[in-house]
C-alpha atoms as a printed R data frame, in Angstrom:
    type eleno elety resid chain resno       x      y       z
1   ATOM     1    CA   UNK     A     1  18.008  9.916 -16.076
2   ATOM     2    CA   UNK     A     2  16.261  8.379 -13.546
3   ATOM     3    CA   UNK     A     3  14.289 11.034 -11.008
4   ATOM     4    CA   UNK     A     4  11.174 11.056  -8.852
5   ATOM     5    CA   UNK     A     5   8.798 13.659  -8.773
6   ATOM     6    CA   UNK     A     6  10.530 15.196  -5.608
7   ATOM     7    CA   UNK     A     7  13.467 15.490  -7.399
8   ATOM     8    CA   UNK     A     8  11.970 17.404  -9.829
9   ATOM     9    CA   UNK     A     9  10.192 19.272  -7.619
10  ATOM    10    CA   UNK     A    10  13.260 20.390  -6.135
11  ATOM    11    CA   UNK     A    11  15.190 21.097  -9.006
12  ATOM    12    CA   UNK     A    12  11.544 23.846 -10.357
13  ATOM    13    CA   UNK     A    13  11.785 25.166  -6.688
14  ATOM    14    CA   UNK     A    14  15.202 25.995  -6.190
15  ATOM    15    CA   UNK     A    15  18.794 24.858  -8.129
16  ATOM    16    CA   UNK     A    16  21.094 25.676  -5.464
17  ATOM    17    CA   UNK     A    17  18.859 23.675  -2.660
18  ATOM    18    CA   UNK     A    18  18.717 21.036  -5.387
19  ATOM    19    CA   UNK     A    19  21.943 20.710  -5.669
20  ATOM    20    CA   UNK     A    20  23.566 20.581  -2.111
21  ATOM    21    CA   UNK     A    21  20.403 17.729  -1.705
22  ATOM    22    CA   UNK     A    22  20.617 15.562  -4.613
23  ATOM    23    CA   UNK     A    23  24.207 16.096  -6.177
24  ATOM    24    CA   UNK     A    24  26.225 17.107  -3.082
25  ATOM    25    CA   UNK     A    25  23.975 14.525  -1.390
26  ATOM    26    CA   UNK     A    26  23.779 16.234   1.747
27  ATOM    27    CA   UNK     A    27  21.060 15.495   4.201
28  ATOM    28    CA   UNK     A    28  20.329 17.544   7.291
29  ATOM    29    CA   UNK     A    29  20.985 15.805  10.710
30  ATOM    30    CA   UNK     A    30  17.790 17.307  12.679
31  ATOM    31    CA   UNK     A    31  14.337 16.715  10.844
32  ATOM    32    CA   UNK     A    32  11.856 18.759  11.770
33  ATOM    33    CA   UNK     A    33   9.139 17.684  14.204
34  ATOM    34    CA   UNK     A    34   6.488 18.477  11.314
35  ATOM    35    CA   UNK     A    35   7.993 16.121   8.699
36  ATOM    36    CA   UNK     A    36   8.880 13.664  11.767
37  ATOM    37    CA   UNK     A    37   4.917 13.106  12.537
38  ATOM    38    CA   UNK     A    38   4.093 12.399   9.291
39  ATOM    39    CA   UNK     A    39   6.806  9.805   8.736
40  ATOM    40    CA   UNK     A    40   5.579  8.037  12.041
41  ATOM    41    CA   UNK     A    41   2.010  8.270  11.069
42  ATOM    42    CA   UNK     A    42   2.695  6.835   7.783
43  ATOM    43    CA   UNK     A    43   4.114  4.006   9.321
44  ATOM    44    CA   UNK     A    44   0.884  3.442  11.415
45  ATOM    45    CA   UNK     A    45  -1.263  3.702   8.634
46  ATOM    46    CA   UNK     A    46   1.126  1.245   6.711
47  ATOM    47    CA   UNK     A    47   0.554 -1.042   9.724
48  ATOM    48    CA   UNK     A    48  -3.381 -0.748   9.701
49  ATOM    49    CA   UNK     A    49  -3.453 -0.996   5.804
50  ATOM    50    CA   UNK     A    50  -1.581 -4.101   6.081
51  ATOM    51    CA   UNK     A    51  -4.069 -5.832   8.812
52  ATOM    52    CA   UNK     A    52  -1.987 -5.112  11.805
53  ATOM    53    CA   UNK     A    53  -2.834 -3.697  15.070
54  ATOM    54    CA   UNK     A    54  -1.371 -0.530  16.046
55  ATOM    55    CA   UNK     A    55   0.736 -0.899  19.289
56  ATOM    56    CA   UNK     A    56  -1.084 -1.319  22.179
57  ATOM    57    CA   UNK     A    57   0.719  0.912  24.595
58  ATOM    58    CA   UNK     A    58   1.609  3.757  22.521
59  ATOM    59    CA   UNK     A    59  -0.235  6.754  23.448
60  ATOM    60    CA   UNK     A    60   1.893  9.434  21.339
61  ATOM    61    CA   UNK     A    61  -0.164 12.110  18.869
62  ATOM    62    CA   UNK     A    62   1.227 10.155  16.002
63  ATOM    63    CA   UNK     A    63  -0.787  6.822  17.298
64  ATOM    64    CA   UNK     A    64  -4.124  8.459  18.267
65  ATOM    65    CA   UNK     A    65  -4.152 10.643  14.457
66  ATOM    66    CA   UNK     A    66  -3.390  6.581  13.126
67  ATOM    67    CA   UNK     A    67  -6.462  5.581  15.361
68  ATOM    68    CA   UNK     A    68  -8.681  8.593  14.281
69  ATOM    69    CA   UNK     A    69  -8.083  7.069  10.477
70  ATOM    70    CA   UNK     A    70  -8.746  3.614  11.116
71  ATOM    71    CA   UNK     A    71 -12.553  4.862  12.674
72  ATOM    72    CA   UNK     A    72 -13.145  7.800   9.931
73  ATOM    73    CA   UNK     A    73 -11.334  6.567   7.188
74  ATOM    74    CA   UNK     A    74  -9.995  3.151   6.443
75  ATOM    75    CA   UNK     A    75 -13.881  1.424   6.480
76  ATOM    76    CA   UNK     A    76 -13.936  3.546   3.261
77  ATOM    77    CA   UNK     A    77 -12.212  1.483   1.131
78  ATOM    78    CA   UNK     A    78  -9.839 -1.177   0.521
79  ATOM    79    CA   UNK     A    79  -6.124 -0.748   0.045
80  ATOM    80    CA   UNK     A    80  -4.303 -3.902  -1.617
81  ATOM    81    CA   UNK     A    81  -0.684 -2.166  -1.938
82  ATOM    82    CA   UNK     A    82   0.820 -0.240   0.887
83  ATOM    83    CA   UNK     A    83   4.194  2.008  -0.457
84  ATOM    84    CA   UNK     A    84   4.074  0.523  -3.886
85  ATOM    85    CA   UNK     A    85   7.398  1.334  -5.514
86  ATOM    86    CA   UNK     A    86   7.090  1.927  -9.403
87  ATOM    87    CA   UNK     A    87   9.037  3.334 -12.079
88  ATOM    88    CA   UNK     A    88   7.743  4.120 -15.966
89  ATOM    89    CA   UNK     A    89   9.884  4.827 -18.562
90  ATOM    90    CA   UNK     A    90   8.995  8.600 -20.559
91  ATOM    91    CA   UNK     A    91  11.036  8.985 -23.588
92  ATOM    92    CA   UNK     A    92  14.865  8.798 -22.485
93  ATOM    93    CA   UNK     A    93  13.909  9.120 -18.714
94  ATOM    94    CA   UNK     A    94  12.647  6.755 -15.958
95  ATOM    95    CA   UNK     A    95  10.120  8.767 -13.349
96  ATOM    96    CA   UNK     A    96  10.204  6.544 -10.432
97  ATOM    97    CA   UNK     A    97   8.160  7.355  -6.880
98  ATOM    98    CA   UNK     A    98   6.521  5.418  -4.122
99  ATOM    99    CA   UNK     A    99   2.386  5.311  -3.601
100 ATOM   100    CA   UNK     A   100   0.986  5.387  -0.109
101 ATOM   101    CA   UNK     A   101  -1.516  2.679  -1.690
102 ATOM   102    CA   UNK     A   102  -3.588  1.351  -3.922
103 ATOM   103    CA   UNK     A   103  -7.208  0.081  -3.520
104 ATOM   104    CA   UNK     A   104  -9.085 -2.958  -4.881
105 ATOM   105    CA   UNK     A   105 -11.769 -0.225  -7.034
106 ATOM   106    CA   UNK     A   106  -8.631  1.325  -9.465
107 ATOM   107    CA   UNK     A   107  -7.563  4.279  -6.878
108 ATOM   108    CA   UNK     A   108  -4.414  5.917  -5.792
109 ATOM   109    CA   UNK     A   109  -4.263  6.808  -1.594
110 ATOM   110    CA   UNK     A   110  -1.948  9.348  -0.623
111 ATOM   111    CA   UNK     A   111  -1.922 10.240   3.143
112 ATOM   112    CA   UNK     A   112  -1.102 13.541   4.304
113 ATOM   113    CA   UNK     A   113  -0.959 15.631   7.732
114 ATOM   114    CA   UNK     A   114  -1.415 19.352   7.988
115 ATOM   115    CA   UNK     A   115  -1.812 22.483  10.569
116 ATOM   116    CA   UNK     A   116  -4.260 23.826   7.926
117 ATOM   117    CA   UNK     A   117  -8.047 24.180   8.140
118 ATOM   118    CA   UNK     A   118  -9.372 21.311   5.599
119 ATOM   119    CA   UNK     A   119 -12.438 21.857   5.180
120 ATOM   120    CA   UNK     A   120 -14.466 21.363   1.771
121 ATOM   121    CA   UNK     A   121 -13.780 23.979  -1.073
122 ATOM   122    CA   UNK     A   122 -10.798 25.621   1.132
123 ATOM   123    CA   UNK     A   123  -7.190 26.239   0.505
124 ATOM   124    CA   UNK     A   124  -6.095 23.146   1.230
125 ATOM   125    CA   UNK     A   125  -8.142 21.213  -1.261
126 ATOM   126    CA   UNK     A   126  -7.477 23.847  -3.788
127 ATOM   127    CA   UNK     A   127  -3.678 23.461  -3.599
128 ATOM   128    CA   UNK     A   128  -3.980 19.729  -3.718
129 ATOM   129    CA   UNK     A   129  -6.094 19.976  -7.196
130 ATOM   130    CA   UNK     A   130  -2.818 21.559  -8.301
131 ATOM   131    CA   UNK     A   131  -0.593 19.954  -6.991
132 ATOM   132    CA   UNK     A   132   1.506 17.696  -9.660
133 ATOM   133    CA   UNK     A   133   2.545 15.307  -7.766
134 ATOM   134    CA   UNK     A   134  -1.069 13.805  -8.385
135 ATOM   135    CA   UNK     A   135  -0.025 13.700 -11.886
136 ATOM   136    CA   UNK     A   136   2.843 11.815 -11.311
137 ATOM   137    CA   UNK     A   137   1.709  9.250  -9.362
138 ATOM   138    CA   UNK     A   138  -1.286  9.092 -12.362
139 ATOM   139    CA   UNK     A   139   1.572  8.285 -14.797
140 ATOM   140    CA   UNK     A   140   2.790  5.729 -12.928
141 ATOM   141    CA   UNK     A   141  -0.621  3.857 -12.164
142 ATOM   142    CA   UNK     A   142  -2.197  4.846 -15.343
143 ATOM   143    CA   UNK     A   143  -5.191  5.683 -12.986
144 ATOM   144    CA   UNK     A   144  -6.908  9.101 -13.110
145 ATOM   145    CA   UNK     A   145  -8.264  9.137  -9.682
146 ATOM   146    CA   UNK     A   146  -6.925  9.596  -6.148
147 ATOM   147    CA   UNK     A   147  -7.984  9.622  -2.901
148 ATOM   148    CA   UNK     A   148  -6.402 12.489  -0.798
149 ATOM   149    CA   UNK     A   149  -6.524 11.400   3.109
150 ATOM   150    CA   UNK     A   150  -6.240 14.411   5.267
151 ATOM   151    CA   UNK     A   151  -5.612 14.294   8.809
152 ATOM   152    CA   UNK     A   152  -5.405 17.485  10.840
153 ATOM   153    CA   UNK     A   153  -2.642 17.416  13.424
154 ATOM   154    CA   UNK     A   154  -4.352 17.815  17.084
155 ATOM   155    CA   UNK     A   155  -4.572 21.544  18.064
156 ATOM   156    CA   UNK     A   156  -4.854 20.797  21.941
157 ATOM   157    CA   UNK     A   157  -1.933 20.224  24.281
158 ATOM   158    CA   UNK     A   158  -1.147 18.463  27.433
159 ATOM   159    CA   UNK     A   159  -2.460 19.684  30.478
160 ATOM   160    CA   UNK     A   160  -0.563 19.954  33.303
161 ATOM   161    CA   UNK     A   161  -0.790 16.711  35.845
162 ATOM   162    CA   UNK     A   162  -2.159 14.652  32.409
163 ATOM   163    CA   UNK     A   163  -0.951 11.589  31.939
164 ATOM   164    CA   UNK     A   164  -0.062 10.243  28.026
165 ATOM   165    CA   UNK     A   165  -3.015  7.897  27.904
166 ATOM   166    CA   UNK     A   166  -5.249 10.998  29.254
167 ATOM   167    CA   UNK     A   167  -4.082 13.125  26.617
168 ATOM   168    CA   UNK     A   168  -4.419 10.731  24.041
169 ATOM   169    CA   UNK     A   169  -8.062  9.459  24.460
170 ATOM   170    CA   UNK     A   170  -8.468 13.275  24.454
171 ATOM   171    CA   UNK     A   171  -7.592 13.594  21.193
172 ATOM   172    CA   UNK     A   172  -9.817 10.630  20.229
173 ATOM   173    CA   UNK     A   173 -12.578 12.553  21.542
174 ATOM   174    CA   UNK     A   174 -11.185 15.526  19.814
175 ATOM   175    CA   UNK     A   175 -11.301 14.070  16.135
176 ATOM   176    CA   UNK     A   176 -15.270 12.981  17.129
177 ATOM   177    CA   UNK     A   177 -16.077 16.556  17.353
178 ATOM   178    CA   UNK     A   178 -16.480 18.308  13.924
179 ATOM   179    CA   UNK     A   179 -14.945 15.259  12.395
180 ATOM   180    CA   UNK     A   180 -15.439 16.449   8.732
181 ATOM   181    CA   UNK     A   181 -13.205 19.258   9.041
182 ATOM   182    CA   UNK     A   182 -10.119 17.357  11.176
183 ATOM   183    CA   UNK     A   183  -9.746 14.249   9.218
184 ATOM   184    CA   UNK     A   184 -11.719 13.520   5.485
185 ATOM   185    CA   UNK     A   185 -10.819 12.154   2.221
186 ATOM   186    CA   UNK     A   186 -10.808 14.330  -1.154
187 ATOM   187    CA   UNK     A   187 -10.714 12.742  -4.521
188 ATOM   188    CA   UNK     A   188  -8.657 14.626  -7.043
189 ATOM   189    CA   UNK     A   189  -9.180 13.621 -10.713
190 ATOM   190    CA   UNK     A   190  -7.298 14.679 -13.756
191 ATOM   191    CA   UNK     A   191  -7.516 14.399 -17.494
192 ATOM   192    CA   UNK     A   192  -5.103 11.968 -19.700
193 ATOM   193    CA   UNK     A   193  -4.256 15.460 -21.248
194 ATOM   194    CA   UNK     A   194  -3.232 16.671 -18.321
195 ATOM   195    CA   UNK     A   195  -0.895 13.266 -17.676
196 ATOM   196    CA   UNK     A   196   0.515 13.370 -21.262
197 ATOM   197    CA   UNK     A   197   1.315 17.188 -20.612
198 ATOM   198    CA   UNK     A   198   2.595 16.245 -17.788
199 ATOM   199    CA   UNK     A   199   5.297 13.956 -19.243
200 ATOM   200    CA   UNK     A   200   5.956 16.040 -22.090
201 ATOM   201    CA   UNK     A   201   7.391 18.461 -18.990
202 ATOM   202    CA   UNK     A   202   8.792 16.104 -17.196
203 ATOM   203    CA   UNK     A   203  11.023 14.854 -20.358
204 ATOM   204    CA   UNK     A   204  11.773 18.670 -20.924
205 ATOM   205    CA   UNK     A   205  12.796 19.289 -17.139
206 ATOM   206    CA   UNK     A   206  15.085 15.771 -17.167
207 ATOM   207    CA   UNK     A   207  16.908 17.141 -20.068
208 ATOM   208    CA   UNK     A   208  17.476 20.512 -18.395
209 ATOM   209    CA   UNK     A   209  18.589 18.383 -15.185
210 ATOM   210    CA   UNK     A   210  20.753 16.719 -17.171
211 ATOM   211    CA   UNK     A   211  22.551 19.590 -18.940
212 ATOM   212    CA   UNK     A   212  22.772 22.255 -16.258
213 ATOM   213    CA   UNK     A   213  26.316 23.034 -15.131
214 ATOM   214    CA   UNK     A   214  24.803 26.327 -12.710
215 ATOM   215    CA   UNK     A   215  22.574 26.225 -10.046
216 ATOM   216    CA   UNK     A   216  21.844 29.452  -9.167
217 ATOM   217    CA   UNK     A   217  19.777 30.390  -6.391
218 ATOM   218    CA   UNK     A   218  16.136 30.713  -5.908
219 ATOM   219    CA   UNK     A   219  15.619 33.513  -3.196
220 ATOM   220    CA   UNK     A   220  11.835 33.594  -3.652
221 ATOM   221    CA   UNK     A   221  11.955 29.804  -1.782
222 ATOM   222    CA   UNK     A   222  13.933 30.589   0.841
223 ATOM   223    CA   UNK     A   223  11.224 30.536   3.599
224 ATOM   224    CA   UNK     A   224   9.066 28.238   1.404
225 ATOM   225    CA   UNK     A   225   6.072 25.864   3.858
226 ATOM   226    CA   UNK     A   226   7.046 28.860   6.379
227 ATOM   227    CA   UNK     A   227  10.016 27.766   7.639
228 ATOM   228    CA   UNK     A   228  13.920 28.560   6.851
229 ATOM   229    CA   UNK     A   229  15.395 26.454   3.690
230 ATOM   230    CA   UNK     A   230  17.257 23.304   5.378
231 ATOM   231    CA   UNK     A   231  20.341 24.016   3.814
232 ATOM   232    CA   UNK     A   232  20.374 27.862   4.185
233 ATOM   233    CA   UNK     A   233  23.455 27.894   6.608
234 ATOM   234    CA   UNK     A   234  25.645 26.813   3.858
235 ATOM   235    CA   UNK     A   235  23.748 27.672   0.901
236 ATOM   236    CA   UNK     A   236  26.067 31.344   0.063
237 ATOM   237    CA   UNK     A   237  29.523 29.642   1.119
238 ATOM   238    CA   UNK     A   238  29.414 25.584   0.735
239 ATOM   239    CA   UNK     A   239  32.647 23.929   0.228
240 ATOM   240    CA   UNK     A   240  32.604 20.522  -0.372
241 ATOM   241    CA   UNK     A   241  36.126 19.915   0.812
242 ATOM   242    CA   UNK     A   242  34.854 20.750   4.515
243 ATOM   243    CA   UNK     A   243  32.611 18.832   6.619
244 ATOM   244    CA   UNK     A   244  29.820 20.210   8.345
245 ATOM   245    CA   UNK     A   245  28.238 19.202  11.784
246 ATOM   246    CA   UNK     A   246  24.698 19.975  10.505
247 ATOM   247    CA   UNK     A   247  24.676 17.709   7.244
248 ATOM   248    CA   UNK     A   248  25.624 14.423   7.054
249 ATOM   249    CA   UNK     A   249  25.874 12.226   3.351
250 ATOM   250    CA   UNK     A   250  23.342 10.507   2.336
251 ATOM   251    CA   UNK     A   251  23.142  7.333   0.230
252 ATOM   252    CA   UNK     A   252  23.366  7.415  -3.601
């Protein structure tokens, strides 16, 4: 079997969600405007980590949170592979994912947005320590360090009579105030135990994905992030004979 760590991560969460995603294939027509900013700040960062210039006229949130990282945090260090795509082969399986980068000094970079308070030795950083996904992307790279860019999403709004450029050098001078705890960098490392553990579970899980002819429901993760499971509309009476104007199918 061939899964990434989302996959997995889906299946451990919640069967039934993992299966109207991943076997049904079915992928919801409206993102949400959360998961939507990160994808276009990605794609900035991508940009900047690849020696381009980020568009000159673009004055959205997504562009000045990309400009707040490439004062704060790209000087830092050196990224030689944007979205690296890699797969490793773990007993019968193949765990394949995508890194945000890798630098020139033998670290993983992973960007991520948030509404949370990030500052040092708070709940943010805590849940990344555990997060697996770090081990993962360990296996893969057969590094044991990474370097967690955090960028707070801007908690001011547009005023009334603002124009977009106003608002957005605003928010410049909003990520110069208190800088540490709206954009930063935390460096997660784990043990090789901890990665060999890791792919002793992820050969176990595989197996199980493998095997499993029910996927029951997980009602504990129905309002997991805080925010109503994607495919909860269907999720107690999905046919897959009928189409459905909220989902559409999604490539193999």
């Amino acid at each position: 079997m061939r899964a990434s760590i989302s996959r997995i991560k889906a299946f451990k969460a919640c069967r039934r969600a993992y299966e109207l995603k991943y076997l049904e294939n079915l992928v919801p027509v409206q993102i949400p405007e959360s998961l939507e900013t990160g994808k276009r700040y990605h794609q900035y960062l991508e940009m900047l980590e690849n020696g381009e210039d980020l568009p000159p006229d673009d004055y959205s949130k997504e562009a000045a949170m990309a400009a707040a990282y490439a004062k704060y945090i790209l000087p830092q260090f050196h990224v030689i592979a944007a979205e690296k795509e890699l797969e490793k082969q773990i007993g019968a399986h193949t765990l394949h994912g995508f890194v945000d980068g890798l630098t020139d000094d033998g670290h993983i970079v992973e960007h991520k947005t948030t509404s949370q308070d990030i500052q040092e030795g708070g709940e943010y950083e805590y849940n990344l320590l555990w997060d697996e996904q770090v081990l993962a992307y360990m296996s893969l790279t057969g590094l044991r360090e990474v370097y967690y860019t955090v960028c707070r999403k801007p908690t001011i709004r547009l005023k009334k009579d603002e124009t977009d450029e106003e608002f957005y050098n605003r928010i410049l001078e909003w990520y110069d105030t208190d800088t540490e705890q709206k954009i930063r960098v935390f460096v997660v490392e784990r043990t090789d135990d901890e990665v060999a553990q890791f792919e002793d579970e992820f050969m176990m899980i595989c197996d199980e994905m493998t095997h499993s002819g029910y996927h029951y429901r997980n009602t504990c993760n129905c309002n997991a992030w805080g925010r109503r499971c994607e495919y909860s509309s269907i999720c107690l009476h999905y046919d897959p004979e009928q189409n459905y104007i909220e989902f559409k199918k999604g490539e193999n």
